[in-house]
N, CA, C and O atoms as a GROMACS GRO file, in nm:
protein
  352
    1UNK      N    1  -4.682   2.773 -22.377
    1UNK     CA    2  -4.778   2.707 -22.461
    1UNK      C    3  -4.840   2.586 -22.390
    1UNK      O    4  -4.939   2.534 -22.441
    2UNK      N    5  -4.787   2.533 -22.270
    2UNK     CA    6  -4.832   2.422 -22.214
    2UNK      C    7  -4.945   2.490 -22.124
    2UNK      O    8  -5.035   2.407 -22.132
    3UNK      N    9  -4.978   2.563 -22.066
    3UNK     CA   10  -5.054   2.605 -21.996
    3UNK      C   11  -5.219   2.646 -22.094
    3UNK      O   12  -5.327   2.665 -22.038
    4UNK      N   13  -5.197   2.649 -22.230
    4UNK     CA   14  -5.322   2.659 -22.324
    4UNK      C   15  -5.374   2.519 -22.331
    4UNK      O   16  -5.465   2.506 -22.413
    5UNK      N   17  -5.342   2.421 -22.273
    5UNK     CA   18  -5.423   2.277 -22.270
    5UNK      C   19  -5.486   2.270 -22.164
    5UNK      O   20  -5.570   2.179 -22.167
    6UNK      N   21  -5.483   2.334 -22.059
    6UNK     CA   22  -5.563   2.365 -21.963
    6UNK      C   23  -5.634   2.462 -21.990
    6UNK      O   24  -5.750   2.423 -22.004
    7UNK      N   25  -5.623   2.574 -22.005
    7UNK     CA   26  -5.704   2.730 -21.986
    7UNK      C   27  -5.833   2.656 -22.148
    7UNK      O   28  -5.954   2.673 -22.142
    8UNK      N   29  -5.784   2.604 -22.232
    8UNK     CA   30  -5.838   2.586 -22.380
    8UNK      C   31  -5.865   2.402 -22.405
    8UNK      O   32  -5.788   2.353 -22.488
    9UNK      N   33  -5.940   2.330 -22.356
    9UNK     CA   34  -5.977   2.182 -22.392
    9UNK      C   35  -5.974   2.146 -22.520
    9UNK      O   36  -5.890   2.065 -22.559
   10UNK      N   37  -6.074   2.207 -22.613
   10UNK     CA   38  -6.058   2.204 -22.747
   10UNK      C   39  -5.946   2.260 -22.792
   10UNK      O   40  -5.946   2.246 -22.914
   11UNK      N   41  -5.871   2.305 -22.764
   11UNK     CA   42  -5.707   2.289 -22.821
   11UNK      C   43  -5.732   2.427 -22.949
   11UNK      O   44  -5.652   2.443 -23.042
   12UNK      N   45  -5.847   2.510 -22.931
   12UNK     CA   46  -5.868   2.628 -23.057
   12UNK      C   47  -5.750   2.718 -23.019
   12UNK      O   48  -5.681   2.728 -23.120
   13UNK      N   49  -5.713   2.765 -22.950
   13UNK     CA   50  -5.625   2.865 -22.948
   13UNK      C   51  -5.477   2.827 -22.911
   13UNK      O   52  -5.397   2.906 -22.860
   14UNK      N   53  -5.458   2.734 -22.933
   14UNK     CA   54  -5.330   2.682 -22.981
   14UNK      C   55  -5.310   2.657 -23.129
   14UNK      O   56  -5.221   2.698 -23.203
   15UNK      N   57  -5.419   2.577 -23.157
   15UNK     CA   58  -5.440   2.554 -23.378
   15UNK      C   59  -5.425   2.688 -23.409
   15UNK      O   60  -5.322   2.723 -23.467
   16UNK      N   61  -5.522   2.780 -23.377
   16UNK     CA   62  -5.518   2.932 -23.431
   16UNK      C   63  -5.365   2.973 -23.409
   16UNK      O   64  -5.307   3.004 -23.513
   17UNK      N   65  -5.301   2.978 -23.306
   17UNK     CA   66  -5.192   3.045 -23.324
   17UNK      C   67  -5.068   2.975 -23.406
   17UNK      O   68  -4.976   3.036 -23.461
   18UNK      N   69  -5.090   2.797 -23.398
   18UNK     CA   70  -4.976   2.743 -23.512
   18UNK      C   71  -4.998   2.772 -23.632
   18UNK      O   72  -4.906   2.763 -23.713
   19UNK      N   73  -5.156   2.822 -23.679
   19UNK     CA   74  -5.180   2.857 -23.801
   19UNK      C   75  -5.127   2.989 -23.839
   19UNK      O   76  -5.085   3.011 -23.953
   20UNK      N   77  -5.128   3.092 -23.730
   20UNK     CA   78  -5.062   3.219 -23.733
   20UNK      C   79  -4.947   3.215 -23.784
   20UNK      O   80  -4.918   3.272 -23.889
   21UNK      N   81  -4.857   3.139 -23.706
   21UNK     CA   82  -4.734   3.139 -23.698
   21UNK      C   83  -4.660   3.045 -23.858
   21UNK      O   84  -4.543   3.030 -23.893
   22UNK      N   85  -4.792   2.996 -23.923
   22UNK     CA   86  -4.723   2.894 -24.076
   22UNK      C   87  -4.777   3.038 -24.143
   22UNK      O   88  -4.741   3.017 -24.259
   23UNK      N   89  -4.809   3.107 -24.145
   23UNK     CA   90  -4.845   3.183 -24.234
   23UNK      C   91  -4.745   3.315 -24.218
   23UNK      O   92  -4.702   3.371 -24.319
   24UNK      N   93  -4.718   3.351 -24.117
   24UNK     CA   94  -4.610   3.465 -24.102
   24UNK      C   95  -4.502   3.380 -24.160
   24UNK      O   96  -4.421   3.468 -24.129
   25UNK      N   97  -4.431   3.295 -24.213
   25UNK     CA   98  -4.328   3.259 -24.258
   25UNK      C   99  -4.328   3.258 -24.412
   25UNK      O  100  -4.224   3.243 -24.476
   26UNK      N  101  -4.446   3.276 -24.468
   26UNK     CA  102  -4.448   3.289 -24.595
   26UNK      C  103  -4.400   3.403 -24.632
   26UNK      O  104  -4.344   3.373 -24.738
   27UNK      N  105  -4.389   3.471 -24.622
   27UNK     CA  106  -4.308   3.626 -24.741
   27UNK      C  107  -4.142   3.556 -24.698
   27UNK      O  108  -4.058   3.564 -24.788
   28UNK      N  109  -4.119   3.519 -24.624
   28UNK     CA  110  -3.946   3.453 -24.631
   28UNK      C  111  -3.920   3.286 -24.701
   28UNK      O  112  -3.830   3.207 -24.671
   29UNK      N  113  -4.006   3.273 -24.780
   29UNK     CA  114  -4.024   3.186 -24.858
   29UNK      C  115  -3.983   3.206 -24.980
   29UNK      O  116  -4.011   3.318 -25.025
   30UNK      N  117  -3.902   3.105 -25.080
   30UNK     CA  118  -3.911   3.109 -25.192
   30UNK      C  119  -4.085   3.129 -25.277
   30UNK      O  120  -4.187   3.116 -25.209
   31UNK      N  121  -4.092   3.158 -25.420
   31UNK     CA  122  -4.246   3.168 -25.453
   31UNK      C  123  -4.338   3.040 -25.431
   31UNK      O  124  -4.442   3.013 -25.372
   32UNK      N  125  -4.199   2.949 -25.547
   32UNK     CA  126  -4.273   2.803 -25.527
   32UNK      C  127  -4.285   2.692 -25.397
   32UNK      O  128  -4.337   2.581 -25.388
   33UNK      N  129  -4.229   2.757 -25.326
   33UNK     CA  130  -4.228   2.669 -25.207
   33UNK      C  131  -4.390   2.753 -25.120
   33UNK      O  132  -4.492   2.687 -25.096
   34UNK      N  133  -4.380   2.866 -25.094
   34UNK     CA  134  -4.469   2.975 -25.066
   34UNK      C  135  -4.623   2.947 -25.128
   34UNK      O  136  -4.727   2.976 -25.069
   35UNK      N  137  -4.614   2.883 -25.265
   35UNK     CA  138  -4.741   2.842 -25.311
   35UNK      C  139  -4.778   2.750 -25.217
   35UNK      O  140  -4.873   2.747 -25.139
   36UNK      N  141  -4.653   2.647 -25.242
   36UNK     CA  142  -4.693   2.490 -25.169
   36UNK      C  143  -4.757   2.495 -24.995
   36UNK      O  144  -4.830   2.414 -24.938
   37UNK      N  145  -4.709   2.594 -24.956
   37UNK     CA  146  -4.738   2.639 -24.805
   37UNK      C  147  -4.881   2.710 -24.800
   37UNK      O  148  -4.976   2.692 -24.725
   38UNK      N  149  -4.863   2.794 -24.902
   38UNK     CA  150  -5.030   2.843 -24.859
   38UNK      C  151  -5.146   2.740 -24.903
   38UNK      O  152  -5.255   2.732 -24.847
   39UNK      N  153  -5.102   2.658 -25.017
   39UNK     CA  154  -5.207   2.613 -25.018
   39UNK      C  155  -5.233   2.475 -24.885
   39UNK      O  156  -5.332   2.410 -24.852
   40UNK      N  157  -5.155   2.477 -24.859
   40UNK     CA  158  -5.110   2.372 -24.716
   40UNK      C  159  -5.227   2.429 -24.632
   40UNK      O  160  -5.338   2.383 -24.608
   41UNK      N  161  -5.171   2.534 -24.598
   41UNK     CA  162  -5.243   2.657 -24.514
   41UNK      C  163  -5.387   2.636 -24.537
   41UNK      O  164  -5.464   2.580 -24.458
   42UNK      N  165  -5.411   2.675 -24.626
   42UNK     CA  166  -5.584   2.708 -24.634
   42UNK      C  167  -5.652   2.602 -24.611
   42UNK      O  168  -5.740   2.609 -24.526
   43UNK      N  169  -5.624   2.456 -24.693
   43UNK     CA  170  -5.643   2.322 -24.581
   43UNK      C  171  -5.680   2.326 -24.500
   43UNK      O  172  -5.795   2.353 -24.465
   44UNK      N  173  -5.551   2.287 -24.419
   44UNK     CA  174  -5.577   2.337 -24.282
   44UNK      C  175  -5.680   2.389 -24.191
   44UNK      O  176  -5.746   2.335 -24.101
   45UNK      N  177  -5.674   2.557 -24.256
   45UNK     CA  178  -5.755   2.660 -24.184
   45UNK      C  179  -5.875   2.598 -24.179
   45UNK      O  180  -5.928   2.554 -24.077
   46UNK      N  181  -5.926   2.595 -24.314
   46UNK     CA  182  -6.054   2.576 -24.366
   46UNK      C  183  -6.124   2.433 -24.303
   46UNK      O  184  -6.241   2.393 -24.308
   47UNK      N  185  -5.988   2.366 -24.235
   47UNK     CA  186  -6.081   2.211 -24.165
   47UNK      C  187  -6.050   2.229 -24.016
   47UNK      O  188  -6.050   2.134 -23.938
   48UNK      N  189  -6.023   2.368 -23.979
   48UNK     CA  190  -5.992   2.402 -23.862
   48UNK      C  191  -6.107   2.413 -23.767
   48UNK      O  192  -6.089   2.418 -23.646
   49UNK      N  193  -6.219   2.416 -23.822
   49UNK     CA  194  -6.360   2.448 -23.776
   49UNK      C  195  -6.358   2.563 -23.651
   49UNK      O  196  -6.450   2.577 -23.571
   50UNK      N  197  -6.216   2.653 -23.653
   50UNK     CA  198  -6.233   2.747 -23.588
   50UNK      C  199  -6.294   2.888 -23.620
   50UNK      O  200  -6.219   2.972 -23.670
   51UNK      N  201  -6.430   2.922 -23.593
   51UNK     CA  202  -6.522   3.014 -23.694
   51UNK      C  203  -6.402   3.138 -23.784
   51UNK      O  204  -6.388   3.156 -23.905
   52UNK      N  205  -6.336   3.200 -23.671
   52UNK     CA  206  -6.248   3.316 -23.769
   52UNK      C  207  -6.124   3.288 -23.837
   52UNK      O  208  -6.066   3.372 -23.905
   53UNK      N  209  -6.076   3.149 -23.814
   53UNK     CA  210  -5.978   3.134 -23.904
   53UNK      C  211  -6.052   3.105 -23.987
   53UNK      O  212  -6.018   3.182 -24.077
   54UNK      N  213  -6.183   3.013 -24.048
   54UNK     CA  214  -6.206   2.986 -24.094
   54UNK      C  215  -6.268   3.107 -24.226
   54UNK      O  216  -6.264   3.078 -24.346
   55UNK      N  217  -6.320   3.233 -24.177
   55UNK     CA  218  -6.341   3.338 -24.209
   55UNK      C  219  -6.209   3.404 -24.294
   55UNK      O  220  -6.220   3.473 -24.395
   56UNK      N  221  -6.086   3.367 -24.231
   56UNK     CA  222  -5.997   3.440 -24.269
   56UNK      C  223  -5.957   3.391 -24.428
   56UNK      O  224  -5.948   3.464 -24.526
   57UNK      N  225  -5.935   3.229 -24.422
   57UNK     CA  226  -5.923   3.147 -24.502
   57UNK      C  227  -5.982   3.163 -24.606
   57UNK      O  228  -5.929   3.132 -24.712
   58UNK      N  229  -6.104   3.214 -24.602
   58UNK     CA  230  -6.215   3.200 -24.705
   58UNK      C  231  -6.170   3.395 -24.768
   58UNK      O  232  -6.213   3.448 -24.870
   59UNK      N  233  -6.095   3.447 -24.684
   59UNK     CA  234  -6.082   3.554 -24.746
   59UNK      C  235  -5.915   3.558 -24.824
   59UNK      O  236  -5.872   3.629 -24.914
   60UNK      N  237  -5.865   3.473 -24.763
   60UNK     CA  238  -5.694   3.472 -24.798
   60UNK      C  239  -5.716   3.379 -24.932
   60UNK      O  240  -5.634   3.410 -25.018
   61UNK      N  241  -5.791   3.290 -24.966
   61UNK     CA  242  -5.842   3.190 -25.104
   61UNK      C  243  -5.872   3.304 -25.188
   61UNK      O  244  -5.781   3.325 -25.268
   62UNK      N  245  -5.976   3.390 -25.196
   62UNK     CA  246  -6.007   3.472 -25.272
   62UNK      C  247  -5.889   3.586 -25.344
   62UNK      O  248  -5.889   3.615 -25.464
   63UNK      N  249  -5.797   3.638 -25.246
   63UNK     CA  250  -5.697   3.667 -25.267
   63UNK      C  251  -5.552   3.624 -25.264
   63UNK      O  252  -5.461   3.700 -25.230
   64UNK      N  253  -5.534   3.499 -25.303
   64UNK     CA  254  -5.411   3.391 -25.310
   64UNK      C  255  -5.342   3.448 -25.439
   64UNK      O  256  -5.223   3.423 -25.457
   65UNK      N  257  -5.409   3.517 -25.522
   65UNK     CA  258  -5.330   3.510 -25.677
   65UNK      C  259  -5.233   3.684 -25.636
   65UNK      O  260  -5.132   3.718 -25.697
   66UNK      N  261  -5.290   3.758 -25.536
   66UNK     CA  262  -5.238   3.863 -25.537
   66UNK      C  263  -5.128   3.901 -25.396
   66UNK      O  264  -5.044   3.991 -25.392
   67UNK      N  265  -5.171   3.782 -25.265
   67UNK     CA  266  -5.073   3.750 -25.170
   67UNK      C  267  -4.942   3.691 -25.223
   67UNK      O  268  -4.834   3.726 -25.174
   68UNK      N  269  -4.953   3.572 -25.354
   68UNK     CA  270  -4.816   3.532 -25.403
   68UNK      C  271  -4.756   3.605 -25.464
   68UNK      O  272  -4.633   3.600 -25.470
   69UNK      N  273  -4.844   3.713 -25.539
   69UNK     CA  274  -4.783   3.824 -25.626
   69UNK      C  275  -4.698   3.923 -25.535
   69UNK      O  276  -4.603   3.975 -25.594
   70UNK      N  277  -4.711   3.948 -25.436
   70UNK     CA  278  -4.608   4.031 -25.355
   70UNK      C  279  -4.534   3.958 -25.326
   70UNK      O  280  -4.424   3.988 -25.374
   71UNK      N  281  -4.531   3.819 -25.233
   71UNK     CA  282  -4.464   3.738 -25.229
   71UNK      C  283  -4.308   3.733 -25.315
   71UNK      O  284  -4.194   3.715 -25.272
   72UNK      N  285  -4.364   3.758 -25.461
   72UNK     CA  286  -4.272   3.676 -25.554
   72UNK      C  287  -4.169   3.814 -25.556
   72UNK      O  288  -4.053   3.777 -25.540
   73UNK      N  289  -4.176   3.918 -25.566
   73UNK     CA  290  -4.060   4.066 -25.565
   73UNK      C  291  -3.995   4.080 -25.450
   73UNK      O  292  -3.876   4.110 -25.437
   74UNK      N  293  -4.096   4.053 -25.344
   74UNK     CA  294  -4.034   4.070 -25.217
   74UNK      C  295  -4.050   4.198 -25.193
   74UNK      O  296  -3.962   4.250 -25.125
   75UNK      N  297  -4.136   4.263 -25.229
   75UNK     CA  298  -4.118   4.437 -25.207
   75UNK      C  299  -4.262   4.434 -25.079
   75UNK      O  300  -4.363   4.364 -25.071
   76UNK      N  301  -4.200   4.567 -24.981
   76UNK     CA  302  -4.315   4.592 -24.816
   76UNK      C  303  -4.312   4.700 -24.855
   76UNK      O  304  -4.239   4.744 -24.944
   77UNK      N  305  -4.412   4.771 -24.778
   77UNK     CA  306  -4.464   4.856 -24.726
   77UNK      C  307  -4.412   4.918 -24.634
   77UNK      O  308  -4.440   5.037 -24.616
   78UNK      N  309  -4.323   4.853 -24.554
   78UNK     CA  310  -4.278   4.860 -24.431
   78UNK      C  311  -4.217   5.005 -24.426
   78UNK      O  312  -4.269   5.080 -24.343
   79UNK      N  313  -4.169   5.028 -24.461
   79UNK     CA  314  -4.090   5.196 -24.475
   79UNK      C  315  -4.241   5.270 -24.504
   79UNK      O  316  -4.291   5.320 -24.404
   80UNK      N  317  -4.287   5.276 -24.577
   80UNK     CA  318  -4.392   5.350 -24.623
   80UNK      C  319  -4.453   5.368 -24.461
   80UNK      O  320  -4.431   5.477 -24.409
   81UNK      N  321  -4.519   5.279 -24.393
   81UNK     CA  322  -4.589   5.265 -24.290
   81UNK      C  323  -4.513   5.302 -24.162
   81UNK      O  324  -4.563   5.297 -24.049
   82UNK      N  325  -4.407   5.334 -24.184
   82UNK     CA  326  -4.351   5.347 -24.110
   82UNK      C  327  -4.304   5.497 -24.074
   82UNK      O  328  -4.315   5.542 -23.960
   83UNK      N  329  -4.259   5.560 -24.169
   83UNK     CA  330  -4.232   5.740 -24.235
   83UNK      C  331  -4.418   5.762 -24.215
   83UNK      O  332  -4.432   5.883 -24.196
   84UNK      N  333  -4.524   5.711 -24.212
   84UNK     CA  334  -4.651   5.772 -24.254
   84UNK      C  335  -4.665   5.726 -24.085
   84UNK      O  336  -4.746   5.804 -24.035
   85UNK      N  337  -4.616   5.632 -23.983
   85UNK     CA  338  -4.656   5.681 -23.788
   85UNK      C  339  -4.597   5.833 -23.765
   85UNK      O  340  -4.661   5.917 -23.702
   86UNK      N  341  -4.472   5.857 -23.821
   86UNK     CA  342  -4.383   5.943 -23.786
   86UNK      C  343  -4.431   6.075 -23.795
   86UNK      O  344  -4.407   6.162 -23.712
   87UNK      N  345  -4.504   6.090 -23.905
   87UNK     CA  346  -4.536   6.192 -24.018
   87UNK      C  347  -4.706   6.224 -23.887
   87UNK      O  348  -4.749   6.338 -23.874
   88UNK      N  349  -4.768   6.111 -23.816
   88UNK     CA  350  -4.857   6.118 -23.747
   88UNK      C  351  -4.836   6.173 -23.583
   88UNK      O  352  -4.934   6.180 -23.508
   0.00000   0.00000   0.00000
C-alpha cells in the first residue's frame, strides 16, 4: 500500500480501496451497528469526489433499506452461486 502514494498523488486509489474494504465488513456486522457503518460509508463515499465511488454511493443510498434487510437474517447466496458455476 505504500507504493500507491507514488504510482497515485491524489491518494484516489487508496480512498477507493479503504472504502472497499469498510464496506465488505458489513454483512459480519451486527444490524445496528451495520446501519451506523453504512451510513458512515455513504458520507464518506459521497465526499470522496471519486467519480465511481461516488456513482456507487448514489446507488447503495437508493438501496440501503434492502442491503440492511439481508444484512439483518444473515442469509447468502453463496451456495446457490456456487452449485449454479458447477452446474455451468
Amino acid at each position: 500500500m505504500e507504493t500507491l502514494g507514488d504510482t497515485d498523488p491524489r491518494g484516489q486509489l487508496y480512498r477507493s480501496w479503504q472504502l472497499k474494504e469498510l464496506l465488505r465488513t458489513l454483512p459480519h456486522q451486527p444490524v445496528g451497528q451495520a446501519e451506523a457503518e453504512l451510513k458512515r460509508w455513504i458520507f464518506r463515499a459521497s465526499h470522496s469526489r471519486i467519480p465511481e465511488v461516488v456513482e456507487l454511493c448514489r446507488k447503495i443510498r437508493r438501496r440501503r433499506d434492502d442491503i440492511l434487510g439481508t444484512i439483518g437474517p444473515g442469509y447468502s447466496n453463496a451456495r446457490l452461486e456456487a452449485f449454479n458455476n458447477k452446474i455451468k
